[in-house]
N, C-alpha and C positions, 0 to 999 in steps of 0.2 A: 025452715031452719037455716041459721045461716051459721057458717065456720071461718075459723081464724084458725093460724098457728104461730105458738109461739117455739121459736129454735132458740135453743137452749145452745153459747158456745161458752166463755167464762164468764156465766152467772148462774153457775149450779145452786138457785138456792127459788125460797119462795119469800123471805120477809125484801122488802125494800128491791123488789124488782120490776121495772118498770116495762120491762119487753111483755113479763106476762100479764102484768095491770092492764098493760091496754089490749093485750090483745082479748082477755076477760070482757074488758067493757066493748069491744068491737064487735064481738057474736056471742050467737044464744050457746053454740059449741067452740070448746078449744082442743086443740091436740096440742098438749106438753112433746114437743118431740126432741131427741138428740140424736144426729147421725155420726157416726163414729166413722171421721172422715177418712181414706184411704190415702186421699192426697195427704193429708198432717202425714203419717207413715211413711210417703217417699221423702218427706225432708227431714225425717232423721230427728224432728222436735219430739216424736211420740218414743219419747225415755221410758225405760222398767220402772225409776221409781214416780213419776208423774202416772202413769199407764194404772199403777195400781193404786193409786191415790184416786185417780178419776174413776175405777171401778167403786169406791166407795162412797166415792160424792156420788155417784149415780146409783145406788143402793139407796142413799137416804133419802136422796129426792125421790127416788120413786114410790117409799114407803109414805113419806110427806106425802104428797102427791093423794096418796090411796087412801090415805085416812080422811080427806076432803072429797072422796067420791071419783077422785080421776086416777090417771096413772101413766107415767113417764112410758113413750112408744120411740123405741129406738130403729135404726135402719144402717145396716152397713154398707155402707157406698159411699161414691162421690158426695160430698155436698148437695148438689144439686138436682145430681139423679135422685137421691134418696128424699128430698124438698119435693122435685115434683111427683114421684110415687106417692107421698100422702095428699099432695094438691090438688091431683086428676082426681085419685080415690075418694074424696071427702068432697068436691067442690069448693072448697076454702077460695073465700077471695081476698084473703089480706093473710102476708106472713110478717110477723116483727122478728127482729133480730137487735142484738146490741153493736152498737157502732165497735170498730178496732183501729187500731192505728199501723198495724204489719202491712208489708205487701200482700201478703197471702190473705189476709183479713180485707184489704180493698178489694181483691182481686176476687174473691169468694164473693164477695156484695155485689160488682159488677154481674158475675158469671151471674149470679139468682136474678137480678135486676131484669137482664133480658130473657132470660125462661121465662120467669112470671108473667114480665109483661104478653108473650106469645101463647099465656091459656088464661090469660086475665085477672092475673090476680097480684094484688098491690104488695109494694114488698113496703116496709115500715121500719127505717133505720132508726135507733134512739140513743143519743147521746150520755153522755153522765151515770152510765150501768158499772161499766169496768172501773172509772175513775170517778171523784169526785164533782171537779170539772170536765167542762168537753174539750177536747186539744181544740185550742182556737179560739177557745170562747172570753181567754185576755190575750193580747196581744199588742206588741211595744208599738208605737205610732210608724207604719212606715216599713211594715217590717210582717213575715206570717209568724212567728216564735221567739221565742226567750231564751236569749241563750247564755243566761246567767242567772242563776238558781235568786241571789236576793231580791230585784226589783221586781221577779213572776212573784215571788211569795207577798211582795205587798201586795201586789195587784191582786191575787187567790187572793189573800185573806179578807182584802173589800166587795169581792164580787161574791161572797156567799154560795152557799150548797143549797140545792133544791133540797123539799122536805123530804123527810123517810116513809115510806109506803108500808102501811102494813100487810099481811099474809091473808092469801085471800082464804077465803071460809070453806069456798066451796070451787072444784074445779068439774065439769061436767063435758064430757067428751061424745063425738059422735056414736054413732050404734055400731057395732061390730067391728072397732079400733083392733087390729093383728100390729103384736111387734115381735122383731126378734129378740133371742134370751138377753136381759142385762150382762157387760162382761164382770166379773169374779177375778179380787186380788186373788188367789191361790190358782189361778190359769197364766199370772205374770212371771216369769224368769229373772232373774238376774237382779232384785232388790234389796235395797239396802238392807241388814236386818232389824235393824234399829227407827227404819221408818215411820212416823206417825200414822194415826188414823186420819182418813178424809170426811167428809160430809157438815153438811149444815149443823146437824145439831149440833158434835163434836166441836164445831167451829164456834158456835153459842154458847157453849159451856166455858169454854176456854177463855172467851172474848168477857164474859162474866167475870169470871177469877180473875182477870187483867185487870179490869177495869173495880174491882172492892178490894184492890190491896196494890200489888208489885206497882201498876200505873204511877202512884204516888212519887214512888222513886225514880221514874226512868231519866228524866233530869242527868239525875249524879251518877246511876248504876250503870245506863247500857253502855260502856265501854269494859265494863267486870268480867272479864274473860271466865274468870272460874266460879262467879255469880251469878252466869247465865240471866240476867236480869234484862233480856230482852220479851217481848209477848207471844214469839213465834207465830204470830200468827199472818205470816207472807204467804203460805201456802194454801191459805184461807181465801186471804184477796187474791191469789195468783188465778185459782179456779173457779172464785167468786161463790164459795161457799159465805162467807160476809162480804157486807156491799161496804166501802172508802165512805160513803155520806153517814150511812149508823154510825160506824165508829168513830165520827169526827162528833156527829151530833151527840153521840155519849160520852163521851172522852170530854166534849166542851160544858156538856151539866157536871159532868163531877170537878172539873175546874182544878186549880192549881198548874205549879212550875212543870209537872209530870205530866198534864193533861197537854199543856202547850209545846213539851217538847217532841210529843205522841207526836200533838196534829202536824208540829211541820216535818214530820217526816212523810207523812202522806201526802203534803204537799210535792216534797221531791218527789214521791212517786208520781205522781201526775205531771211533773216539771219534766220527766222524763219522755211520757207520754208524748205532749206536745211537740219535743224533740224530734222525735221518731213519726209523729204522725206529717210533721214539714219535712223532715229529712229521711228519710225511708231505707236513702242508701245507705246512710248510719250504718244500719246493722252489719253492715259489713264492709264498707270504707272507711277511711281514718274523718272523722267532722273535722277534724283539723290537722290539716297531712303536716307532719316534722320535718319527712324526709328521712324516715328512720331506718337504717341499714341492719335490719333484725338478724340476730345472729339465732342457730339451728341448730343447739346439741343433744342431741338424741337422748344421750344418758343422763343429762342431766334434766332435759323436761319431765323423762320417767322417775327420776328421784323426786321433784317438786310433786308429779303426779299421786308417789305412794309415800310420799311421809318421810322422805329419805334424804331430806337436805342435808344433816348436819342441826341446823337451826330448830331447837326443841318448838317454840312459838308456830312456825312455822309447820310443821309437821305435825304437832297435833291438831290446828284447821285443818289439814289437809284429811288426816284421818279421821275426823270428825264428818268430814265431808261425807266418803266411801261409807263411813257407816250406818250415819242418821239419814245420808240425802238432804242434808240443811249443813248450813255453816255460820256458827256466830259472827255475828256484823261487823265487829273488830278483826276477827279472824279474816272474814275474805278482805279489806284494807291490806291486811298484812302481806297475806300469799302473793294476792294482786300486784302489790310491789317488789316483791321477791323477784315474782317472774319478770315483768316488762322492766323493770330498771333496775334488778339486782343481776338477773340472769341475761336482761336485755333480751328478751324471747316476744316474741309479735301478740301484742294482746288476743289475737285471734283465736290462740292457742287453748290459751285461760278458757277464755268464752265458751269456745268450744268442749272442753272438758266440763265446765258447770253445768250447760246444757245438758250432757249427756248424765249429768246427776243430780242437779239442784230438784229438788221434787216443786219449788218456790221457783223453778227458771220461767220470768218473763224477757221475753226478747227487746222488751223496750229499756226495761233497767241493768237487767245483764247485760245488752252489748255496753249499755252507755255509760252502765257505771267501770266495766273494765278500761273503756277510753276513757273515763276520767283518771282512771288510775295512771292509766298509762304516758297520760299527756296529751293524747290527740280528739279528747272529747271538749267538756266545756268548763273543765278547771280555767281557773285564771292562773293559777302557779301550775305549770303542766311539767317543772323539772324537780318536784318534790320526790327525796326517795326515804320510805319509811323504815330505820334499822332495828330489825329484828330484835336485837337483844335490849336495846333501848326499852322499843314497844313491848317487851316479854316484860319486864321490869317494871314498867311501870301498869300495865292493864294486867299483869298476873302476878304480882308481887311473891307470891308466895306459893306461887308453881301449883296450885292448885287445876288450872286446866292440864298444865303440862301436864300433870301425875295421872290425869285422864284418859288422857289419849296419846300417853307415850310412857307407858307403864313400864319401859325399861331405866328409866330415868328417876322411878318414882321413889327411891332409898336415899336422894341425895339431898342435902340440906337445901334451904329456898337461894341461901345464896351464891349455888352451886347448879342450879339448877337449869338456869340459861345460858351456861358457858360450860359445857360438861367437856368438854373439849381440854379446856385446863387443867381437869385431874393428872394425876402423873403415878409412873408406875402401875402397881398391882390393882388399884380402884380404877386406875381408865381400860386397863385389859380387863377388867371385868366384866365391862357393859357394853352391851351386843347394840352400838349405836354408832354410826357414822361423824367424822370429821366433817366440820365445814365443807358444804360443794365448789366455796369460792370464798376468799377474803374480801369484805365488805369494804375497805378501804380499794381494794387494784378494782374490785367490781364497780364501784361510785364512779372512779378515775377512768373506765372502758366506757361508759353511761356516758359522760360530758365529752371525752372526746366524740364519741360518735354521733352527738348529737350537735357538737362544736360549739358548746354551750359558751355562754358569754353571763356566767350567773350573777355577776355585782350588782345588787340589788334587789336578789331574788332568794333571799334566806330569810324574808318575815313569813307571816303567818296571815291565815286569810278569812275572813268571819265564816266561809263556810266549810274550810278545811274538815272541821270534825259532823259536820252536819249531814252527810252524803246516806244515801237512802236506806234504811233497818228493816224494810215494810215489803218492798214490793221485788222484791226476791232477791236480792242479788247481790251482785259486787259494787264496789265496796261496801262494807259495814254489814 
């Protein structure tokens, strides 16, 4: 008898997954395993609301899993201790794993790489599981990455996606497989309440309903702050509950303007990828240093933080955030630029806060899309600043989200709505909401000097100004 494993990290799922296809077709047994790594936990990526999202994807995979004869065998440890506990115990001479693009994600592959090889057993990295394409696998002549989102997207769009893999039938494990208990969303602390469900199916169903109706429109709608006409489904592909190749390959048979504006956005998400898989310090250096002298005000991060700008647009993303653990793709644009170029606060900041709540935080698209925002990623306009009440105006016309998620606000007529500040007398003492944190004109005017902008010629617009990633968790959009 011979055994394979396949480690399960984000691709909690069984349709179109390639780590467990082959490692299916590589032995007569597989062990489905996921270790619930100790390392993730010291860096502060293993959030409440991810934490309990992942207890449910691993619920359904394991239920998956059991109706096909097998069953999800989990291990709390290291990575690697927990890899070679089920190694030595089974004999297994080959483990697949899906490729990553993080530090911690190489550095996990190296660590397994030399274990394995020291009791013999093959480790099997596989590309194009997380993303569509493999980072790397277009590349501008001369060069490891793309670092301008339009000429990758031609290049993606002619190099095609391998095909989708279906769900295998049957999964058959060695004899007398012990795992420890699955973890339980109700053992998680500190979650949003408004949090979604996790899991494959849930991920299916939804990817369904996207895909026989809303899709159509995504073209014109996803900027519709209070039309919610985005698919929500980044938390899906965050934890690999759906795989980037189905939904590009479904998304491209049902066809039309909503189908194409889908796929490039999962384009960006992959454009991100490759970023982060060449540039790794990304996640936390500037891709493109300004030279930015970031200014540190305490009370005013903490008003950005809970909803307390002043700026209704503004605050209700923000609240939307703390609640659901997701934030409309318009909405993180908006905040994104609040902070690093309205408040001039260090993108790092942002990031770090989305992390600690995006239940959709991946670290390739979160850091990269808050340094686009910010200016120091791979905008070509990096001195764009978005004005709140413009943006409220126009993607919420009718105050619709505002009256959502800033229900103190919500009695005021629409054209009263993003400047509640102008009320006078008895209706503005009536409402338990704050002044602007800072005027937008002195705050633009703090921005250019400190950045000793030289802007003449930098007030057009840019094909991909509105096209920045909806999918793969993050900031902006």
């Amino acid at each position: 008898m011979t055994v394979s494993v396949a480690l399960f990290t984000s691709d909690l799922r069984l349709h179109d997954n390639p780590v467990l296809h082959a490692a299916l077709r590589d032995a007569d047994r597989v062990v489905p395993l996921f270790v619930r790594d100790a390392g993730i936990r010291r860096t502060g990526f293993d959030a409440p609301n991810r934490r309990a999202f992942l207890a449910d994807c691993l619920a359904d995979l394991d239920t998956e899993l059991r109706r096909r004869g097998g069953r999800l065998i989990v291990r709390d440890a290291e990575t690697v201790a927990g890899v070679l506990d089920v190694v030595t115990g089974t004999g297994a001479r080959s483990l697949h794993i899906a490729g990553g693009v993080s530090g911690y994600a190489l550095r996990r592959e190296e660590h397994l790489r030399t274990a394995l090889t020291q009791v013999g057993c093959a480790l099997h990295v596989h590309d194009a599981v997380v993303t569509a394409l493999a980072p790397g696998q277009v590349v501008p002549a001369g060069r490891d990455h793309y670092a301008v989102f339009t000429p990758y997207f031609r290049r993606w769009e002619a190099a095609g996606v391998r095909g989708t893999l279906a769900a295998p039938r049957t999964v058959r494990l060695p004899e007398d497989m012990k795992s420890e208990p699955l973890p339980e969303r109700a053992e998680v602390a500190g979650v949003s309440p408004g949090l979604a469900r996790g899991g494959e199916r849930t991920g299916r169903r939804l990817l369904s309903s996207w895909l026989n109706g809303p899709m159509a429109d995504y073209g014109s709608g996803h900027d519709d702050l209070g039309g919610d006409a985005t698919s929500r489904l980044s938390p899906h592909l965050h934890f690999g509950t759906l795989s980037a190749v189905e939904l590009i390959d479904r998304a491209r048979q049902r066809g039309g303007p909503g189908a194409d504006a889908f796929v490039r956005q999962l384009a960006w998400r992959d454009f991100h990828h490759q970023v982060l898989a060449a540039r790794p310090d990304a996640a936390r250096d500037d891709y493109r240093p300004r030279h930015n002298r970031w200014r540190s005000d305490v009370d005013e991060i903490e008003a950005w933080r809970t909803g307390r700008t002043g700026y209704p647009v503004v605050d209700a993303a923000m609240r939307q955030l703390a609640h659901e653990g997701w934030m409309h793709n318009r909405g993180r644009m908006l905040v994104a630029s609040f902070l690093t170029k309205t408040l001039y606060v260090d993108w790092r900041v942002g990031a770090r806060h989305f992390l600690d709540l995006l239940v959709d935080g991946d670290l390739a698209n979160n850091q990269l899309n808050w340094q686009w925002m910010a200016g120091t990623g791979t905008d070509t306009r990096p001195n764009r600043i978005l004005n709140p009440v413009v943006q409220g105006k126009r993607f919420d016309p009718r105050g619709a989200y505002v009256r959502r998620w800033v229900p103190e606000l919500a009695e005021l007529a629409d054209g009263e709505i993003h400047e509640p500040w102008k009320l006078t007398g008895p209706r503005r003492a009536a409402i338990d909401y704050p002044d602007p944190l800072v005027d937008l004109a002195e705050a633009r005017a703090r921005f250019e000097r400190a950045r000793d902008l030289d802007r003449q010629g930098d007030t057009g617009t840019n094909p991909d100004d509105d096209r920045v990633e909806r999918l793969g968790g993050v900031v902006p959009r």
